[in-house]
C-alpha positions in Angstrom: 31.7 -20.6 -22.2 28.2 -20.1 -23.4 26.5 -22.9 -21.7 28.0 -22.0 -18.3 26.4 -18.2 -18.9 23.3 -19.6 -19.7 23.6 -21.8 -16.5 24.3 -19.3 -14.6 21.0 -17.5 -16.1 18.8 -20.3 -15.1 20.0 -20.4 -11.8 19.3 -16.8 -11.2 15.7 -17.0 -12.5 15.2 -20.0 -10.6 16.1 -18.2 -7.7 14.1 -15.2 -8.3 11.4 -17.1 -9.3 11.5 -18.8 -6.2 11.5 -16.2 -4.0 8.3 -14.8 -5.9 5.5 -13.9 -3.9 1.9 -14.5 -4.5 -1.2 -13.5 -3.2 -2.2 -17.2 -3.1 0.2 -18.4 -1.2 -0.8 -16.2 1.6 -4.4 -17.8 1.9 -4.6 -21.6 1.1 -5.8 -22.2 4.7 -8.7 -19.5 4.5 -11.8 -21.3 3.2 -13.3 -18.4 2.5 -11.0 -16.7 0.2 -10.3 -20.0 -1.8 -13.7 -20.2 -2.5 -14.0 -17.2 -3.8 -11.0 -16.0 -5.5 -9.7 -20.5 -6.6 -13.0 -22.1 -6.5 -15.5 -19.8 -8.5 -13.2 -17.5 -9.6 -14.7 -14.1 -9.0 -14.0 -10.6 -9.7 -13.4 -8.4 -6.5 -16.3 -6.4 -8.1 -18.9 -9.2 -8.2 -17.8 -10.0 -4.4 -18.4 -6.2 -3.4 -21.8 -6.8 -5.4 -22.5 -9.7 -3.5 -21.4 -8.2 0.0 -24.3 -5.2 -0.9 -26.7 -7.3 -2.4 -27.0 -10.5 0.5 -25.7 -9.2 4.1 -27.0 -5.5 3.1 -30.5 -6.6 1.7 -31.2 -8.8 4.7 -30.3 -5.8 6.9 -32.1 -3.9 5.1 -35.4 -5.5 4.7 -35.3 -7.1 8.4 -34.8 -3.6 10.2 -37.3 -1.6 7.6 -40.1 -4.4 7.4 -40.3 -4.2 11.5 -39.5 -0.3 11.6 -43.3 0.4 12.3 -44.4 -2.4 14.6 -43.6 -0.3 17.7 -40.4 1.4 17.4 -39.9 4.9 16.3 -37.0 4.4 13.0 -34.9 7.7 13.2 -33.0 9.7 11.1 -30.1 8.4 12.6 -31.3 4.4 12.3 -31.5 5.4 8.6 -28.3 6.9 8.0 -26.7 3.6 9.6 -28.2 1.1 7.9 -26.8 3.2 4.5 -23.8 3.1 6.2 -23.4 -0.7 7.1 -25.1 -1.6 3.6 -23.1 0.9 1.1 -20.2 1.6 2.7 -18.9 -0.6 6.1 -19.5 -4.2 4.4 -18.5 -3.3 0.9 -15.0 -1.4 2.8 -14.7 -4.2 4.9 -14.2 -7.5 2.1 -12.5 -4.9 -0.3 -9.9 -4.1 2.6 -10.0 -8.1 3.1 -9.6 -8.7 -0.9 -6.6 -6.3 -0.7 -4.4 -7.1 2.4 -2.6 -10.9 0.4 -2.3 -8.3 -3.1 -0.8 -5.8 -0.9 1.5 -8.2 0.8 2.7 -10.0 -1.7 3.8 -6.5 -3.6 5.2 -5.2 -0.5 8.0 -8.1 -0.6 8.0 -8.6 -4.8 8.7 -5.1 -4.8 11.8 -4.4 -2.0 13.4 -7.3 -3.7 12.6 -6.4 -7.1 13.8 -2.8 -6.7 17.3 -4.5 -4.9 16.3 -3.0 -1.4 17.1 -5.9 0.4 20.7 -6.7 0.4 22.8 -9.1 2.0 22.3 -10.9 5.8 23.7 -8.6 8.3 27.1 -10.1 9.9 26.6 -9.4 13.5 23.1 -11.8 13.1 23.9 -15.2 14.6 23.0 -17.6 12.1 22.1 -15.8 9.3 19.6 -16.5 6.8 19.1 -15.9 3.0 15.9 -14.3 1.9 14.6 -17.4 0.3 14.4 -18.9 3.6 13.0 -15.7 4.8 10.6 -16.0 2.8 9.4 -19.3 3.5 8.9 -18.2 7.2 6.7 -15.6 5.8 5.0 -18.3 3.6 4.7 -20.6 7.0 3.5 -17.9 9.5 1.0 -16.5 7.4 -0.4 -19.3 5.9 -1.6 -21.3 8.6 -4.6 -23.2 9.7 -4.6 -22.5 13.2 -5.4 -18.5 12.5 -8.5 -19.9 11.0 -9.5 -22.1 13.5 -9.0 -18.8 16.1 -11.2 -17.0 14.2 -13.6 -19.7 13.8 -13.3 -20.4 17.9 -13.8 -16.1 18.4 -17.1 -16.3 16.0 -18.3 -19.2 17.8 -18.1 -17.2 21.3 -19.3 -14.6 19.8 -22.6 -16.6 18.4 -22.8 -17.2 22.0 -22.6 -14.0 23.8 -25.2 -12.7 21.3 -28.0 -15.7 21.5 -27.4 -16.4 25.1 -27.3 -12.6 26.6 -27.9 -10.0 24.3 -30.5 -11.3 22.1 -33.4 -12.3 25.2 -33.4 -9.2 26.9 -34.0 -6.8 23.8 -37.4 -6.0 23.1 -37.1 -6.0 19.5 -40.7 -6.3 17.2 -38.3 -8.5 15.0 -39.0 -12.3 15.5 -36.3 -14.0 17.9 -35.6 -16.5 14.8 -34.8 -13.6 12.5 -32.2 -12.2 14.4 -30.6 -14.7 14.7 -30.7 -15.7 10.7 -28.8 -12.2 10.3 -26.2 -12.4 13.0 -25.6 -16.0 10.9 -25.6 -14.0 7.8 -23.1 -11.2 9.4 -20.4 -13.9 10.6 -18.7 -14.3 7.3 -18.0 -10.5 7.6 -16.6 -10.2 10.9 -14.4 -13.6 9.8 -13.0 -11.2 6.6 -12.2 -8.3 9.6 -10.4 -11.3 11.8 -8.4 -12.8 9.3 -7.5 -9.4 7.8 -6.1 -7.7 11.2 -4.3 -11.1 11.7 -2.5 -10.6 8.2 -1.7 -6.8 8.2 0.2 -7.2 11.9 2.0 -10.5 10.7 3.3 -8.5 7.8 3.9 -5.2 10.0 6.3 -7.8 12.2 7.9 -9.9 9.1 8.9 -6.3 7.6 10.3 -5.3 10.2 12.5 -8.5 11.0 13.3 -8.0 7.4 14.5 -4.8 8.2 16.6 -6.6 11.4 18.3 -9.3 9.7 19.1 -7.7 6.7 21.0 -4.9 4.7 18.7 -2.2 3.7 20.1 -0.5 0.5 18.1 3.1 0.3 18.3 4.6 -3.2 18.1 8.3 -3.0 16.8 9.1 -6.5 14.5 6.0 -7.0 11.3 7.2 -8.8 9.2 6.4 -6.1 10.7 9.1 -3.6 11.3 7.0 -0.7 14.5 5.1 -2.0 12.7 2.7 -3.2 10.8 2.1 -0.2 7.2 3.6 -1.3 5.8 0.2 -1.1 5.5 0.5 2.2 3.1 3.3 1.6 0.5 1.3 -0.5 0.2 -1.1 2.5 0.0 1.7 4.5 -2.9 3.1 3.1 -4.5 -0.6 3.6 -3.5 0.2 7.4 -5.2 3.4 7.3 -8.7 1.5 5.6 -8.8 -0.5 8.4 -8.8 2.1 10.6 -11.5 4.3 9.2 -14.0 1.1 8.7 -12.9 0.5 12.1 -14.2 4.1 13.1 -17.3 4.2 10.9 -18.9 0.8 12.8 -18.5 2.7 15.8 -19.9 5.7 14.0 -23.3 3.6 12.9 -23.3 1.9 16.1 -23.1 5.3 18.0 -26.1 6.7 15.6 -28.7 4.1 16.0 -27.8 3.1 19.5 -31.9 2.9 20.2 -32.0 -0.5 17.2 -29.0 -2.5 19.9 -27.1 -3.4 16.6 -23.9 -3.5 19.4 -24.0 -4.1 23.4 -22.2 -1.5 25.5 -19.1 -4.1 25.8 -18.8 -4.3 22.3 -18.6 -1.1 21.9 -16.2 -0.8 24.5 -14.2 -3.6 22.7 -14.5 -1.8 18.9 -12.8 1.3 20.2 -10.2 -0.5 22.6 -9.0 -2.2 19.4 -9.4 1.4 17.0 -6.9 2.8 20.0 -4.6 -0.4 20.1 -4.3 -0.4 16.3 -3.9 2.7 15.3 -0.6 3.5 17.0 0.8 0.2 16.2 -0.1 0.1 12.3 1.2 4.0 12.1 4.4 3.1 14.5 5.2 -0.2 12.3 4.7 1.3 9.1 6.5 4.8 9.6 8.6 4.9 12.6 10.6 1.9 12.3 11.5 2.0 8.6 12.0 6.0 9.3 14.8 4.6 12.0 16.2 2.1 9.0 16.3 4.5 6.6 18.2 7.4 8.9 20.8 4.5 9.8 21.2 3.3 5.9 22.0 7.0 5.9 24.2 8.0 8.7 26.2 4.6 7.4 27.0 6.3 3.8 28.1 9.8 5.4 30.4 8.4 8.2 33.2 7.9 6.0 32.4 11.6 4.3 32.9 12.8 8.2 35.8 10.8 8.8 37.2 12.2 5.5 36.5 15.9 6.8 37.5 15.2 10.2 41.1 14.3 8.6 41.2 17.1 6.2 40.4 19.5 9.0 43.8 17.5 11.3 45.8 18.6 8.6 45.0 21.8 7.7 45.1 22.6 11.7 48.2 20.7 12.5 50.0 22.3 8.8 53.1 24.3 9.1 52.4 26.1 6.1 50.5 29.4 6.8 51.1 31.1 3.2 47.7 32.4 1.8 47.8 30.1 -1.4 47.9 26.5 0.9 44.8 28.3 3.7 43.0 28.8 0.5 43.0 25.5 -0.8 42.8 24.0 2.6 39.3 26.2 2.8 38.5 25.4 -0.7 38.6 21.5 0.2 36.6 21.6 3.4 34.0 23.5 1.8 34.0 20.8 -1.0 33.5 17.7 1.1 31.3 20.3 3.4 29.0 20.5 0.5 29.5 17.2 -0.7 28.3 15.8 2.5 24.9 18.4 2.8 24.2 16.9 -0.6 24.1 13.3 0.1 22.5 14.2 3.1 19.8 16.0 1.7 19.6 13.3 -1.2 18.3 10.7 1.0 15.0 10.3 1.7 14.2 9.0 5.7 10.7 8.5 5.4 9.0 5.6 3.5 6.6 7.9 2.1 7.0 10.7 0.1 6.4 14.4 1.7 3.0 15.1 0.4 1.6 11.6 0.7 2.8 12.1 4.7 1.3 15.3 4.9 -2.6 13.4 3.6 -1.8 10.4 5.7 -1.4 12.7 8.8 -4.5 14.7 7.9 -6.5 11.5 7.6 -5.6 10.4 11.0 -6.0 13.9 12.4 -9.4 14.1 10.8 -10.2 10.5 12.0 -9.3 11.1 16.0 -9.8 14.7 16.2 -12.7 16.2 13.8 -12.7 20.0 12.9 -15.9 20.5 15.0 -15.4 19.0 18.5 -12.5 21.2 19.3 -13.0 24.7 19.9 -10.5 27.2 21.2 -11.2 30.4 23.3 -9.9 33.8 22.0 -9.3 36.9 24.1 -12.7 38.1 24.1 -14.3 34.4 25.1 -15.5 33.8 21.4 -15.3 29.8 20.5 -13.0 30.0 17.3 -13.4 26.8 15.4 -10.1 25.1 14.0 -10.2 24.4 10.7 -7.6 21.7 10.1 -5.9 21.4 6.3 -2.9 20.4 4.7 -0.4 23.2 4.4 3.0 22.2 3.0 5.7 25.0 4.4 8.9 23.3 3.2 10.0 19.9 1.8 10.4 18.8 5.3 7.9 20.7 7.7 3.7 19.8 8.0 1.9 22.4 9.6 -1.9 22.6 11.1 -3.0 25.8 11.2 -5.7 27.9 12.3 -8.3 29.5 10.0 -9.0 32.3 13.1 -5.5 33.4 14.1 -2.4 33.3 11.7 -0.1 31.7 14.0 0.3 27.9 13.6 -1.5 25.7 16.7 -0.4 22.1 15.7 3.0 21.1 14.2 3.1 17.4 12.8 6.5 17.4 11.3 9.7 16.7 11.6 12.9 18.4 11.9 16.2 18.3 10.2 18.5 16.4 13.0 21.7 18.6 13.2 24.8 16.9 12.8 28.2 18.6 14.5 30.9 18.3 12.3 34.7 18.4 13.9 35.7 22.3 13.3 32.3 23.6 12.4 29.6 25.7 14.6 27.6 22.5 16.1 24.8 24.9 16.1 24.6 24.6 12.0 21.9 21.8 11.2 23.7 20.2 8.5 21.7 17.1 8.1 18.0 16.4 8.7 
């Protein structure tokens, strides 16, 4: 009797062990990273150092040393080489340090937390998680997303030596330039690779989603049903997004230095615009649509059980006061026992006030507080001051610091659910 329990022990740990995610398993094909983080072993701190100290300082003392052979340096140029040196490099490895961690947690946690429950039926050929996982393994961990970033660097090389680089009139040497687009490749490799691996495990998650049960638990610590991983991946998303915008920010301050051709440019914001919707849709949207039908699926049989209480108490005989009283008394009950589960649930994988900052961030990152101005009845330009102001649980409100009326809502609404007998007009349900 004991040595079948502790069997069965070791066959569960085997199979929770094996369907253990780690961040190395996510980047044995990226030469890079093994160097780094297997081969010598290095804090994420030294790398940011490193990222500062070599691709920075070469900016740095290339674009300075030449500043006063016969080009006026701006204030602008100086406030984007700060940028690119302190901020854009370091943002860009830590993001690409991040995105296996943040992966590999995503999927350690939805299992860990019993999210992910059993195959879904109406799948053809069903698979188990383990397998699932593998796939994941397979996909993400493959050579040929190397060699396409390798073949996009190579092209790039190109484009820059063979038709940017001759017809600037820079007082930097030919030679130099060219030792600093060198020295910038293993940087725009780290942004490659790391768009590559946050929309691989935008899609997985979502074919997780797809081909499997999704067990939300309403009072799971994190607030989302134990679905606020998604939000630290999220936030990795949203990093991506904002380094994305500040290289076109520096690029757009010292246009007179050609740091970026007019196609490039063109190309940086056609991808900001691509991936922005499809990050925030991925991340938010879908799981908000798993989450409302885990939902809906635990208060159908609460409706069906309502919807037969009400038959009865319509098609009774008995019209004494004592049995239209406890008729009333029990659809009230499962009337309040159903606006409690459905309040319980949480339909968004993040929770309310972490929405409300992501929102702002993207709000603030599209649409800054000074570019929009709106006219007021006497012609005056009011400007919009955009904050965070929380009005219920469930509402996110922009508002206006000139007029008291609200301008912009970014919320969402509680989805009214018609039960049989009831005003359909009541929202019962969000």
């Amino acid at each position: 009797m004991d040595t079948g329990l502790v069997d069965q022990q070791k066959d569960d740990e085997s199979s929770t062990s094996g369907s253990t995610l780690s961040a190395q398993q996510f980047y044995q094909h990226d030469p890079l990273l093994v160097l780094l983080k297997d081969k010598f072993r290095l804090n994420d701190l030294w790398i940011i150092a490193g990222v500062i100290v070599f691709p920075g300082g070469f900016f740095l003392i290339s674009w300075l040393g030449w500043a006063s052979k016969g080009r006026v340096w701006t204030l602008g140029d100086t406030l984007s080489a700060l940028l690119l040196t302190f901020v854009i490099f370091p943002l860009l490895f830590l993001i690409y340090l991040l995105v296996p961690v943040s992966i590999a947690g995503l999927f350690n946690t939805l299992r860990t937390t019993g999210v992910i429950g059993e195959p879904r039926r109406h799948q053809p050929g069903s698979e188990t998680y383990e397998h699932f996982v593998q796939q994941l393994i397979t996909w993400m961990d493959t050579g040929w997303w190397t060699a396409a970033a390798v073949v996009i660097l190579v092209f790039y090389v190109y484009y820059r030596l063979l038709l940017i680089e001759p017809r600037i009139s820079s007082p930097i040497p030919y030679w130099y330039r060219v030792g600093a687009i060198v020295m910038y490749l293993p940087l725009m490799y780290a942004a490659c690779m790391s768009v590559v691996r946050l929309l691989l495990s935008l899609v997985f998650t979502n074919w997780l989603f797809y081909f499997f049960t999704i067990q939300v638990k309403p009072l799971h610590p994190d607030g989302s049903g134990g679905l606020g991983a998604l939000g630290r991946i999220l936030w990795v998303s949203v990093a991506i997004m904002l380094w994305d915008a500040l290289l076109l920010g520096a690029a757009w301050l010292s246009n007179n230095l050609h740091w970026f051709s007019l196609l490039e440019m063109i190309l940086l914001a056609a991808i900001y615009v691509a991936l922005t919707p499809a990050l925030l849709i991925g991340w938010l949207v879908f799981p908000h649509r798993v989450m409302v039908r885990a939902r809906d699926e635990a208060l159908q049989p609460m409706a069906d059980e309502f919807q037969q209480a009400l038959m009865q108490s319509l098609s009774s005989t008995e019209h004494d006061t004592r049995t239209i009283v406890a008729e009333t008394r029990r659809l009230a009950t499962l009337k309040q026992r159903f606006d409690l589960v459905c309040d319980t649930f949480p339909t968004w994988p993040l929770e309310v006030n972490a929405l409300s900052r992501l929102v702002a961030t993207v709000v603030r990152l599209v649409f800054h507080k000074r570019v929009f101005f709106f006219p007021n009845l006497t012609g005056d330009r009011a400007a919009v001051d955009f904050y965070n102001h929380t009005i219920s649980p469930r509402t996110f409100l922009v508002s206006s610091s000139t007029y008291n009326n609200p301008i912009l809502h970014l919320g969402w609404r509680r989805r009214s659910v018609a039960l049989p007998g009831l005003n359909s007009n009541s929202p019962l349900c969000s």
